[in-house]
GUKOL-299846 format. One line per 2 residues: number of its first residue (from 1); for each residue y, z, x of C-alpha. Coordinates in pm, whole numbers. Layout:
N
NUM = Y,Z,X; ... $
//
This chain:
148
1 = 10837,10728,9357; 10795,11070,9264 $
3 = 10402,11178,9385; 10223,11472,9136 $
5 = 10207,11665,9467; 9818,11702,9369 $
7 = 9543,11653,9680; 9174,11608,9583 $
9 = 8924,11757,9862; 8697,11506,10020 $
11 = 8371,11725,9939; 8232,11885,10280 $
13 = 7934,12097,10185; 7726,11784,9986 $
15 = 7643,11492,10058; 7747,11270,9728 $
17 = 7554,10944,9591; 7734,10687,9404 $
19 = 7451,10754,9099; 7474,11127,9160 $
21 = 7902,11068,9192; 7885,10833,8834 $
23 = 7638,11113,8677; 7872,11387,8747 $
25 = 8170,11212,8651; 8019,11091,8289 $
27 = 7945,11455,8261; 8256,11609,8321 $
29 = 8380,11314,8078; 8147,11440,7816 $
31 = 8265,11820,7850; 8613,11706,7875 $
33 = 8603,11518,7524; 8426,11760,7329 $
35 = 8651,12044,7454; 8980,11809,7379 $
37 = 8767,11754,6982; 8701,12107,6917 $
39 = 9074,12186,7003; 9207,11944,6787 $
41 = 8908,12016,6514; 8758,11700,6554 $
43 = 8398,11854,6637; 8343,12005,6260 $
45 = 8405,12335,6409; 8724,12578,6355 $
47 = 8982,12579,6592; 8869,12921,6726 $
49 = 9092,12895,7074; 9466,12984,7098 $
51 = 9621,12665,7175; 9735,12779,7553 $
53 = 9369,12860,7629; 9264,12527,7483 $
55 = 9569,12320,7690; 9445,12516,8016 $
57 = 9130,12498,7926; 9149,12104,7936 $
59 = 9395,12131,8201; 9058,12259,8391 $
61 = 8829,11998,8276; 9040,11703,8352 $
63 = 9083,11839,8695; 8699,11845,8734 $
65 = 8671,11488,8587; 8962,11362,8845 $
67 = 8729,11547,9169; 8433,11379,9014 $
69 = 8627,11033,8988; 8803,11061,9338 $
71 = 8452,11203,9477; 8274,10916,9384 $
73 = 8555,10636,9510; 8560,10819,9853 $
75 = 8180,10832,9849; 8186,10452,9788 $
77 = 8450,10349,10036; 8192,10546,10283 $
79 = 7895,10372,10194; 8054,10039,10203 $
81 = 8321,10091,10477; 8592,9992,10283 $
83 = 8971,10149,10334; 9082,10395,10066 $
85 = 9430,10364,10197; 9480,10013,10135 $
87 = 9299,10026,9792; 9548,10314,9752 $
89 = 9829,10070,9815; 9682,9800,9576 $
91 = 9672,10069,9337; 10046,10107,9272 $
93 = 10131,9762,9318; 9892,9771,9052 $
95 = 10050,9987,8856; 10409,9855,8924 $
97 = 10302,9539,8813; 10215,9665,8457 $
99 = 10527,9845,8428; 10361,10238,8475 $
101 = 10611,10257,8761; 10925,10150,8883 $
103 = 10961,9934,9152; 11113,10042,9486 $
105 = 11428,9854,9598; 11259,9745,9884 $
107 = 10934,9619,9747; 10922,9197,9698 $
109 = 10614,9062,9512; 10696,8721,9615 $
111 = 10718,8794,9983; 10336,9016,9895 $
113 = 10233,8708,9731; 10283,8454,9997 $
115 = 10147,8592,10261; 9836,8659,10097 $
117 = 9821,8325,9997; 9864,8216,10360 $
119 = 9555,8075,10547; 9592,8409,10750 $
121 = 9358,8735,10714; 9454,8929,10423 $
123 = 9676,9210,10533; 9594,9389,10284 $
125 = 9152,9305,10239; 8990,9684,10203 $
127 = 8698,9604,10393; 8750,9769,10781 $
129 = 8819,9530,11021; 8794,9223,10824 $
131 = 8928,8908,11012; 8837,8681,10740 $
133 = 9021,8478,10552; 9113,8548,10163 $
135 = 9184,8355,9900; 9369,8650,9646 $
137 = 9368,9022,9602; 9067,9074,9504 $
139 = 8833,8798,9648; 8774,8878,10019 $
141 = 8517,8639,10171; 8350,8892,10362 $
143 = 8274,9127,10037; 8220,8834,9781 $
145 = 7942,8668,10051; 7822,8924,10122 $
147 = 7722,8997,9744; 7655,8658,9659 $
//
């Protein structure tokens, strides 16, 4: 699978919130849409930008919406212990599974399938050091008790 080669920092010199995180990344959302409007003279105003200043422009913005997005998953799997690697994972199976990407030659949903469904600790449950048992992808019993 070919990888954009692009690496988000994990943000050293803050310390994020999940409602400061979903703040900043609503924001950069909102400055990302009216930039992408005015560009395509959606906002009432003239298109006033060259249109390589406007792509790079929103090149730029979309970049700060990803860091807010990816800032605010990494603060969450730190506040709740959970493994971004394996969500990572679950992710492009994810994605594979809707047809976004290709599958690998060696990759066998069946063989995924049946041993979550196993009476066996989820290989693949995102919360750290979970022994318990679960019942599909996204049900562990350790995270669903624990919010019931």
């Amino acid at each position: 699978m070919k990888q954009t080669g692009i690496v988000f920092p994990i943000l050293n010199n803050l310390t994020p919130t999940v409602d400061g995180c979903s703040m900043k990344v609503l924001e950069e959302v909102g400055e990302l849409m009216q930039l992408i409007g005015k560009g395509q003279g959606k906002s009432g105003e003239s298109h006033d930008i060259a249109d390589l200043v406007w792509a790079v422009r929103s090149v730029e913005e979309s970049l700060d919406t990803a860091q807010s997005a990816i800032t605010l998953a990494h603060t969450l799997c730190r506040d709740y212990k959970i493994s971004m690697d394996d969500l990572m994972e679950k992710h492009e199976r994810k994605l594979k599974e809707k047809g976004y990407l290709k599958y690998d030659n060696g990759w066998d949903r069946e063989k995924e399938e049946s041993v979550v469904n196993q009476s066996t600790p989820n290989p693949h449950c995102t919360v750290a050091n979970c022994n318990k048992k679960c019942d599909g992808w996204d049900k562990c019993e350790a995270t669903w008790n624990d919010k019931q």
